[in-house]
C-alpha positions in Angstrom: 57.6 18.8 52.4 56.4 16.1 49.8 53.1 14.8 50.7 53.3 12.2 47.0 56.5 10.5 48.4 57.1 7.0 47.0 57.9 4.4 48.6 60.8 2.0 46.6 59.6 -1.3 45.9 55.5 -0.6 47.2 53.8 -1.0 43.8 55.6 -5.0 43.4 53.8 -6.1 46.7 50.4 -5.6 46.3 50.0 -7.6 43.4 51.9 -10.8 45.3 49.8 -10.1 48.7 46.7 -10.2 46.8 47.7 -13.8 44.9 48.8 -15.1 47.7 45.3 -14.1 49.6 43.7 -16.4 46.8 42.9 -19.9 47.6 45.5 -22.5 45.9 44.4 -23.5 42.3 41.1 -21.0 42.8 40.3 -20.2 38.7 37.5 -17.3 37.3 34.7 -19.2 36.6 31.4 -18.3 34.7 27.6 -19.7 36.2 25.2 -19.4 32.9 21.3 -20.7 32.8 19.1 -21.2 29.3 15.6 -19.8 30.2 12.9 -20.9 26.9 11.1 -17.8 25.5 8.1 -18.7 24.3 4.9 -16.9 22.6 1.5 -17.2 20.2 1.0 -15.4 17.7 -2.0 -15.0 16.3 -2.9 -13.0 13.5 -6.1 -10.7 13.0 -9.1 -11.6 11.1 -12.3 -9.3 9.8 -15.2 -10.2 8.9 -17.1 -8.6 6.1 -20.7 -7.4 5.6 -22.9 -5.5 3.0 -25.9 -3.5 3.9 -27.6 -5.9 1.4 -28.1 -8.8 0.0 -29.4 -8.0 -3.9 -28.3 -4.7 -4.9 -31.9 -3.6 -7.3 -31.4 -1.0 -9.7 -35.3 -0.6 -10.6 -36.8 -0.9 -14.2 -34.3 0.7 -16.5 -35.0 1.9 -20.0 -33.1 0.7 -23.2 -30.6 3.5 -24.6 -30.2 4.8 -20.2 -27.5 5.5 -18.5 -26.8 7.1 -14.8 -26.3 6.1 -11.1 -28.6 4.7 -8.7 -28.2 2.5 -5.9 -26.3 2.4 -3.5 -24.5 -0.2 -0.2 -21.8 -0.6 2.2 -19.2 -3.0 2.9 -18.6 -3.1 6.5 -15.5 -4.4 8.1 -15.0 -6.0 11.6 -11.7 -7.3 12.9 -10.6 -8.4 15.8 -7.7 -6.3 15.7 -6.2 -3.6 14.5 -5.2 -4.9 11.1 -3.8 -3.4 7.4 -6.8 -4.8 5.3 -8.1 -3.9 1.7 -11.2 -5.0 0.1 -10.7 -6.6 -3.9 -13.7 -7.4 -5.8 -14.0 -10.3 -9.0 -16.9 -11.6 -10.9 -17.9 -15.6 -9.9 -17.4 -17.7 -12.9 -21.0 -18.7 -14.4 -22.4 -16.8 -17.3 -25.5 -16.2 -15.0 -23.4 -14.2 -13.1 -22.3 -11.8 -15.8 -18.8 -11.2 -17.7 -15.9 -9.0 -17.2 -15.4 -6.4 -19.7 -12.4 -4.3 -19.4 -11.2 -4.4 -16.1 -14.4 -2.8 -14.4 -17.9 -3.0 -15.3 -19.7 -6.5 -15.8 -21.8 -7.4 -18.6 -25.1 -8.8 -16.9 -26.8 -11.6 -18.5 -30.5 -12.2 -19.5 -31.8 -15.6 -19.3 -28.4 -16.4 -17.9 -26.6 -15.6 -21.3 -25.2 -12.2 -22.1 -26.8 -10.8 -24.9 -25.0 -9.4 -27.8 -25.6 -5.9 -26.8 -25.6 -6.5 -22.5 -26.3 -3.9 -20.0 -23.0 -3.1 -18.2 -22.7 -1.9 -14.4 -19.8 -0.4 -12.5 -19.3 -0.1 -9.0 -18.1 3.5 -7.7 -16.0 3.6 -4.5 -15.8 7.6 -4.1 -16.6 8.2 -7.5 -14.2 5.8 -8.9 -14.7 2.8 -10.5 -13.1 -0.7 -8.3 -11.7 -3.1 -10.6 -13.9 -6.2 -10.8 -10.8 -8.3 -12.3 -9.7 -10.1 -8.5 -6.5 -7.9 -8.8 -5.3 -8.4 -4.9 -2.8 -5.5 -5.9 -3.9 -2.7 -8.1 -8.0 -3.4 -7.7 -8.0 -2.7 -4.1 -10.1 -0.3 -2.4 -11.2 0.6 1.1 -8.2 0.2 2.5 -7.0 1.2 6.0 -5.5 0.0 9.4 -8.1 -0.4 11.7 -10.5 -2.7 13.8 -13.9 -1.7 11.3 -15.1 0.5 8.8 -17.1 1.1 6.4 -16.9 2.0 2.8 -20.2 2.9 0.6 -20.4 1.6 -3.5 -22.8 3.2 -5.8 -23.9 1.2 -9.3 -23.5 2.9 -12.5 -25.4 1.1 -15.7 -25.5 1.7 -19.1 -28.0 0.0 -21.6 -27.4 -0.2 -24.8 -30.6 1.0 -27.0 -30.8 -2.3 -29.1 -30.0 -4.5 -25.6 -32.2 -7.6 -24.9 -35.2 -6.6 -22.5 -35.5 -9.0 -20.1 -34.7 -9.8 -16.3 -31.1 -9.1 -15.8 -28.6 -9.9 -13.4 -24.6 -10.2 -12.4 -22.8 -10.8 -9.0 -19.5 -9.3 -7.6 -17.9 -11.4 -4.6 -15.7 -9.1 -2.0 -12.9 -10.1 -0.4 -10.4 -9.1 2.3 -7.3 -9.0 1.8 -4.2 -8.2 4.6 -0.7 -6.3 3.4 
């Protein structure tokens, strides 16, 4: 007994019955709707602070040299955020001058004096650049919504340096990568 017998001619009529079911002229047709994506995007922003406003490194004796002082740069974003901190001397002789790519010559009587007192600022025992380099002179960085990141000043006076009231400024700034 064959249970798989064909039937002669069964596989041509299907195909015809199921035209012929079709309405006349009846064509695939394709429905499509446009729906407008929209968004705002908004990028983060931090703030930045230090724990002071004048940084004083005391009385300091011609021909000295050593660390003292110490303040932190504190961060606040609004979002989490890849941020580094860059420092540069201001222009104005009253603020000091660059020398090499990391200490500042600070002036007396806002000039520098042939033989200045120099500072450098120590982020974990390494000197930042004070050159504005947004690349290489970066420090503190990280990808969060704050921190905080501590500087100590390092001085040297020359022994034949102008006594006087001296002073320089560094201005911090935030950068985002």
């Amino acid at each position: 007994m064959r249970l798989n017998k064909r039937t002669a001619g069964c596989g041509v009529w299907l195909p015809v019955v199921l035209a012929a079911l079709l309405p006349a002229g009846a064509v695939a047709s394709t429905a499509s709707v446009t729906v407008p994506v929209t968004a705002t995007f908004v990028t983060p922003t931090c703030t930045l602070s230090s724990s002071t406003s004048t940084l004083s490194l005391g009385t300091l004796t011609a021909g000295a040299s050593g660390n003292t002082g110490s303040f932190r740069l504190s961060l606040s974003c609004n979002g989490t955020v890849n941020s580094r901190i860059y420092a540069r001397i201001p222009s104005g002789t009253s603020s000091g001058s660059l020398t090499g790519t990391d200490k500042v010559r600070m002036s007396v009587n806002n000039s520098i004096p042939a033989y200045p007192a120099t500072v450098q600022l120590l982020s974990n025992g390494t000197a930042i650049r004070l050159d504005g380099s947004s690349s290489a002179g970066t420090f503190c960085s990280g990808s969060s919504t704050s921190r905080e990141c501590t500087l100590t000043a390092r001085y040297d006076v020359p022994g034949n340096t102008t006594a006087g009231s001296a002073r320089a400024s560094v201005a911090f700034t935030v950068a985002y990568f």
